[in-house]
N, C-alpha and C positions, 0 to 999 in steps of 0.2 A: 372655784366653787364646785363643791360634789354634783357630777351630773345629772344623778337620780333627783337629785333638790330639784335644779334645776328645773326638769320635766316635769316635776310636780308643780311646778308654778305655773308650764304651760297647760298642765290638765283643770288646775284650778282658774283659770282665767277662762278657759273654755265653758268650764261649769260657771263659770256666775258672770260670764259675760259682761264685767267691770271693773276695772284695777283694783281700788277700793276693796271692794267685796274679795275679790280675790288677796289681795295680801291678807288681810284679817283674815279671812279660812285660816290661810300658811301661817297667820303670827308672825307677819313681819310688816314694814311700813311700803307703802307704795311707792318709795323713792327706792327701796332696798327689792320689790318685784322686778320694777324696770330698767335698772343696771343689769338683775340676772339676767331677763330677758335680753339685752344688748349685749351680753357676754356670750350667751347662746349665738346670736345672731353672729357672732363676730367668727366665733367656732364653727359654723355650718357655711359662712357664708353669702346668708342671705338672710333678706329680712323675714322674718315672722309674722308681724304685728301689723295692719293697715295704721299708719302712722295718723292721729289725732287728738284732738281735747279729750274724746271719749273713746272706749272702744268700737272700732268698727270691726273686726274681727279676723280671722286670720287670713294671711297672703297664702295662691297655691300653694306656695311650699312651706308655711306655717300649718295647713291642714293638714301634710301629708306627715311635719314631725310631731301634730302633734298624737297624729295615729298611732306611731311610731311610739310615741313617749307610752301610751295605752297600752301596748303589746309588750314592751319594756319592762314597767310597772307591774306588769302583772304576773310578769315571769317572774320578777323582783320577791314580789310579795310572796309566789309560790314554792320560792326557794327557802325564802325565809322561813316558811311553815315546815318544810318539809327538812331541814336545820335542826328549825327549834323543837318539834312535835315527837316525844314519845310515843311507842307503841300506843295505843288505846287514850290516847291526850294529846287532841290534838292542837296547836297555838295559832293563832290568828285571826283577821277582823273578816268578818263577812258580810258583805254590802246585800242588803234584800230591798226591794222596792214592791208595793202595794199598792196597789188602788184604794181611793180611800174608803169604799163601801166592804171592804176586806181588813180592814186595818185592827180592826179587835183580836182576829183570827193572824196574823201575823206577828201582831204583838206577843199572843200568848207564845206563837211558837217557838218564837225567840228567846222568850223568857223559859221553855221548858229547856231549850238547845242549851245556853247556858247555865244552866242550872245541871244539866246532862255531862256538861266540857264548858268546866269556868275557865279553862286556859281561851276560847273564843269569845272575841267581841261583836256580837251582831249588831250593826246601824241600820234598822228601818226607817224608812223613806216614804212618807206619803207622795205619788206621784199620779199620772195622768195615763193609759196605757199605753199613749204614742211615747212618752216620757221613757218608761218601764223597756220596752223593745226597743229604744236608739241605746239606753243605757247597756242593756245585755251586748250588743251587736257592737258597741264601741267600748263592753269590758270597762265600764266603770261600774256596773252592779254583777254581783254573782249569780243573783236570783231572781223572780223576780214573780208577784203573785197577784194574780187577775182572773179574768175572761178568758176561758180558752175556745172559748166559740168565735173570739177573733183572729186568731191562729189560725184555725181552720180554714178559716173566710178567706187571709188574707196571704192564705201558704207560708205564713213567717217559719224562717229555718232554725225551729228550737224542740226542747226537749222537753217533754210534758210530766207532769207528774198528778195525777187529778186527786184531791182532796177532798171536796164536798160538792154535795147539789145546795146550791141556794135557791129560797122559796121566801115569797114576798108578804107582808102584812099591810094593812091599814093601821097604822098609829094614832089613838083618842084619849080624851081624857076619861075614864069609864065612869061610868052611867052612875054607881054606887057608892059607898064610902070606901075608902083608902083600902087595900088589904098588905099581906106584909113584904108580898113584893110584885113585878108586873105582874099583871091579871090578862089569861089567854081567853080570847073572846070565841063566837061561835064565826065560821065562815063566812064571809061576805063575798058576794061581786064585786066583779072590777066597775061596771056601771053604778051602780048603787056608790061605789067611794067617788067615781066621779062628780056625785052630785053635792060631795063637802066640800071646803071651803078648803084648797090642799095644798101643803108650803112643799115641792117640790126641788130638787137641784137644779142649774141651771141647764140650759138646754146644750152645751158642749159636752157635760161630763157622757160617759157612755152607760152608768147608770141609770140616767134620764133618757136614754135612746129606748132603753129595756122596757121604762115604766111607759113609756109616750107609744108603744107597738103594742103593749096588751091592752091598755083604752079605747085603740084604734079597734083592735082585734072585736074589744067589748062593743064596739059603737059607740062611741064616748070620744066627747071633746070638754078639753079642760081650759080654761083659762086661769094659772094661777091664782092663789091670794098672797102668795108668797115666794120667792127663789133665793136660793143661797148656793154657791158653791164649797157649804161648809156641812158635813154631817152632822156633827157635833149639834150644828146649830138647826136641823132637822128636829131631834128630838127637845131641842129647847124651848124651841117656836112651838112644840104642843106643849109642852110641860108649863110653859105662863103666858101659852095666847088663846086665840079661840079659834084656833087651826088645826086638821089633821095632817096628817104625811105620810109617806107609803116607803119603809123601810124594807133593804133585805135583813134575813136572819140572823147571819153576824152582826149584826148593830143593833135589833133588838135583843141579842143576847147579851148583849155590852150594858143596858140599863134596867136588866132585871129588878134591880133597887129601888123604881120609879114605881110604886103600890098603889098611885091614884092614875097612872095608868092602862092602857087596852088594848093590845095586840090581837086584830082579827085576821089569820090567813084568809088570804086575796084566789078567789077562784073565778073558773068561764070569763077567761080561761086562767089555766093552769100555770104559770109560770116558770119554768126549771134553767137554770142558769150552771154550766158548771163551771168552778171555779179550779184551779191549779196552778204550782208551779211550775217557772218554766225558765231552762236554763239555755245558756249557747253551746255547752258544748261540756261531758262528764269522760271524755278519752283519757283528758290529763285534770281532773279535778286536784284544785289544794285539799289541804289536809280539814281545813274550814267546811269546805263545799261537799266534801266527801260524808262527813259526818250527819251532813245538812241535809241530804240525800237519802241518809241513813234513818235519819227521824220521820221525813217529809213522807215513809215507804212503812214506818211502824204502824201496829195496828192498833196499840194503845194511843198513840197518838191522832189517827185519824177519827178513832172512838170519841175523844175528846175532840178536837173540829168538829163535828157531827153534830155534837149534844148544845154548843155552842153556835150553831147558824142554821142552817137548812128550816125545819118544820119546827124546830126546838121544842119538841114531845107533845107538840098543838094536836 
């Protein structure tokens, strides 16, 4: 069996941490993972796999190939671009990972990227930002787009690219009849929303870290009426219940559509978040990454993030 397969079976088992799940990624059956993997084994020497009914995950010297198979891969994949990519076109897939309070903003930019270089396939990833930093540092994502105030915080060893200031609203159903699309309301306090009735995220996401410090900040304590660790379902829970919630920018920008509606920016205090990408490392970028770099640095494109999260012309 080709050995690059191979490693991609053990990258994929690593990611989904379950045979099952893992052949389906690869499109192949679970009796057909566990032969390569035993073919592998057989090749190196040693086991890979903590032997069980279910995965229990890799033996020391399955973590160390499957590092291996990660640095491998990704030379693999870089060659290949740098092969297949014409001057000014360049070929290949580019893995981005987002937090999910970023994810409109991520979307678009992928969708500008390709649209820019249809020879690249971007695959965004809603993840978690511990998610986002193991994926960069073990080179299964290219990119990866968050918080960079935890970077700071926590010395992570990456490459910044800053994007936008994100700024917070109150989410309502407005006072008036429908108009033809969100409706920007006048400023409120942070105190004053604490005293709605508010469907917040759950207390893991580090979105919820953000909003739970400026309440603090306000003198405010909240007890839920609601938690979701779904965005999506943030703005649904106001859209047909009797809840508000407390969105950043890029996600009110995502349901401008929504005319019965009422985004009031959130002050005292001020909230400012910034947001950016953030890569491991641009010495040897693919032809993917390079271009991605290229967009992530334009200024018509930061114009357009801008107009789309932060204060959104409030």
């Amino acid at each position: 069996m080709n050995l690059f397969t191979s490693l991609r079976y053990v990258v994929a088992l690593h990611e989904h941490k379950h045979f099952g799940r893992a052949a389906q990624a690869c499109h192949i059956s679970q009796p057909a993972l566990s032969n390569a993997l035993r073919t592998l084994e057989e090749e190196f020497g040693t086991a890979i796999v903590k032997r069980g009914r279910v995965f229990e995950g890799f033996t020391p010297e399955g973590e160390q190939i499957f590092q291996a198979a990660q640095r491998i891969l990704h030379e693999q994949e870089r060659l290949k671009q740098e092969l297949k990519s014409a001057e000014g076109s360049p070929q290949g897939t580019l893995r981005i990972g987002a937090v999910p309070s970023v994810m409109p903003i991520a979307a678009r930019f992928a969708a500008m990227l390709q649209a820019r270089h249809p020879g690249i396939l971007p695959i965004v990833r809603s993840m978690s930002s511990p998610d986002i930093e193991t994926g960069l540092e073990n080179l299964s994502l290219d990119m990866g787009l968050g918080y960079m105030e935890r970077l700071s915080r926590r010395r992570m060893p990456f490459q910044t690219l800053p994007q936008y200031t994100e700024h917070y609203f109150l989410l309502r159903r407005a006072a008036g009849p429908a108009q033809a699309g969100l409706q920007i309301g006048s400023a409120l306090n942070w105190a004053d929303a604490a005293r709605l009735p508010l469907c917040l995220l759950t207390p893991e996401m580090h979105n919820r870290s953000i909003v739970d410090a400026a309440l603090t900040e306000a003198g405010a304590q909240v007890v839920p009426a609601m938690e979701t660790d779904s965005v999506l379902a943030l703005a649904l829970s106001v859209l047909d219940g009797q809840v508000c919630s407390i969105l950043p920018g890029a996600l009110v920008g995502a349901i401008r559509g929504f005319g019965e509606l009422e985004a009031a920016p959130l002050v005292n205090p001020t909230v400012t978040t910034p947001i950016g990408f953030m890569v491991l490392d641009t010495s040897r970028p693919t032809r993917a990454l390079s271009a991605a770099l290229a967009l992530a640095q334009d200024s018509m494109w930061l114009r357009h993030a801008s107009a789309h999260s932060g204060l959104l012309g409030a």
